[in-house]
N, C-alpha and C positions, 0 to 999 in steps of 0.2 A: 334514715333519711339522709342523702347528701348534702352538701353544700349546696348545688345548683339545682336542689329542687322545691328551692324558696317558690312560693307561691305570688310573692310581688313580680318578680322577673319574669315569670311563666308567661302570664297574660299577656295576652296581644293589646298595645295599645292602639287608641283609636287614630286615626290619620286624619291628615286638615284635608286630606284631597277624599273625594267624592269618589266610592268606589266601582272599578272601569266594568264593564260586562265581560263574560268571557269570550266574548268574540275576538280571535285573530286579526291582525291587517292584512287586506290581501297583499300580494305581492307586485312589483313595479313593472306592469308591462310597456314596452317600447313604445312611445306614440307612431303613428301609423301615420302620419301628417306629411305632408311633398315636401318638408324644409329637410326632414330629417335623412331621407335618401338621398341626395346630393351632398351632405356632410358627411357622409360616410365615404362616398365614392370620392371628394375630395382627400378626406384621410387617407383611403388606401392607395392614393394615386399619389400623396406625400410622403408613404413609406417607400412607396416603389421608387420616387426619384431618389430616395438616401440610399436606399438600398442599390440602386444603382451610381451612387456617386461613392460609395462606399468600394461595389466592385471595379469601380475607375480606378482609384486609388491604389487597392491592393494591387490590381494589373500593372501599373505603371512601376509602381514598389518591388515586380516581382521583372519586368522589362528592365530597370535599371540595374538591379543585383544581377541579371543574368548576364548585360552586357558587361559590366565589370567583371565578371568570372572572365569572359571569354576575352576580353582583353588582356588582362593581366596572364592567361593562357599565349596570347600571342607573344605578348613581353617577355615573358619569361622564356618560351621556346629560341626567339631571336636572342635573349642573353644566353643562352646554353649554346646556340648554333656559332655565335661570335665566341665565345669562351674556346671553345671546340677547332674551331676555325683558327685561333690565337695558339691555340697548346702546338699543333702542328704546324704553323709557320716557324712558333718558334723553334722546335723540335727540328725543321728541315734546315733552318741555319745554324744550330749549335753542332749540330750530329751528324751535316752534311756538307752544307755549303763551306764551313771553316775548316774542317777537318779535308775537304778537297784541297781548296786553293792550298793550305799549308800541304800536303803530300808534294800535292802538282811544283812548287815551289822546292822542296827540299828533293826532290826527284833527281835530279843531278849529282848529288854523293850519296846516291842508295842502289841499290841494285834494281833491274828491270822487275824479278821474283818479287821482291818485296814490293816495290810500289803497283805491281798487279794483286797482289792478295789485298791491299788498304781499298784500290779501289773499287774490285768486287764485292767487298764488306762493306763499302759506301755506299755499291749499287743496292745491294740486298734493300739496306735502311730507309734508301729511296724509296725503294719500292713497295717497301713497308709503308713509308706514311702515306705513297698513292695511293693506297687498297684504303686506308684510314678517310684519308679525303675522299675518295669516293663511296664509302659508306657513312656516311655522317646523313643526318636526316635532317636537310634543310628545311623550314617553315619556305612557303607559297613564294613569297617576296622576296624572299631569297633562290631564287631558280639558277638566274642569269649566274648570278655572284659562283652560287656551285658548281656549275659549268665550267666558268674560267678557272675557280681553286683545281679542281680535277683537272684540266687542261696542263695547266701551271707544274701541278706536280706529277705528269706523266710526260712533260716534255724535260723533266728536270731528271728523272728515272731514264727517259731514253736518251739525252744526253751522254748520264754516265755507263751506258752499257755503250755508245760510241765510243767514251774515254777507254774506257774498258777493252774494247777491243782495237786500241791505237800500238799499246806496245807492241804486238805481234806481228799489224800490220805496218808498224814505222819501221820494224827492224828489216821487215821484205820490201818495204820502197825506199828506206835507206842503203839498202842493199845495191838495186834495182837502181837508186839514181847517181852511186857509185860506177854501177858499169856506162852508165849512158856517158858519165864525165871523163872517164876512161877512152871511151871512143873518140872524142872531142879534142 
């Protein structure tokens, strides 16, 4: 015999409570009453406004990060078209405009040959940063602005293809206004 098969413990003691039948409780059916249909269709018509204030929200949450993407797309395109816009201004005064005036200047104790190859290698560079300025991919608002940059550096190109072609033809009307002074 075990320990737990004391015959004190075994026995059921009696209980102070009255013992219940075996009958079950039925189960909790809905009351069927006009109060409790209107509490319902209240409830679900309180979800429906959160639920729709809810989709308010995340809309408005998802309209303000959109517009900030797309601005800061604008921004940044105008800081790249300005960046862009700045390399070749600078570019057409360090490598073109200074490098002329001084030619055009020291021109007088150099030979014709030489100050025509400086200024064909100027024109080339010209005309390098016009092909530059006109491929640049201006944002919207910047239209006008591209227009005149391209403008700007193809009237500065066709300039120096004038200069360019002055020593050949300064030496036939210096020529040319030799005989006229002659005649006189």
């Amino acid at each position: 015999m075990s320990f737990f098969d004391d015959g004190e413990e075994t026995e059921p003691r009696p209980s102070s409570q009255a013992p219940r039948g075996t009958k079950r409780p039925s189960p909790r059916r809905p009351q069927q009453s006009g109060r409790s249909l209107p509490l319902d269709q209240h409830t679900l018509m309180v979800r429906r406004l959160i639920a729709a204030g809810i989709a308010l929200v995340v809309l408005i949450v998802i309209v303000v990060v959109v517009s900030g993407c797309v601005n800061s797309a604008h921004t940044e395109a105008l800081k790249n078209y300005n960046r862009d816009v700045s390399r070749i201004a600078t570019e057409s005064d360090e490598q073109v405009s200074a490098p002329l005036f001084s030619t055009l200047t020291g021109a007088a104790g150099k030979s014709a040959v030489s100050v025509q190859v400086q200024v064909n290698q100027l024109l080339m560079q010209s005309q390098s940063l016009a092909t530059s300025a006109k491929n640049l991919n201006a944002p919207g608002a910047m239209a006008s602005a591209q227009r005149d940059l391209t403008l700007v550096m193809n009237l500065r190109a066709e300039g120096l293809t004038k200069i360019a072609a002055l020593p050949a033809d300064g030496a036939q009307r210096s020529g040319q206004a030799g005989q006229h002074d002659d005649r006189r």
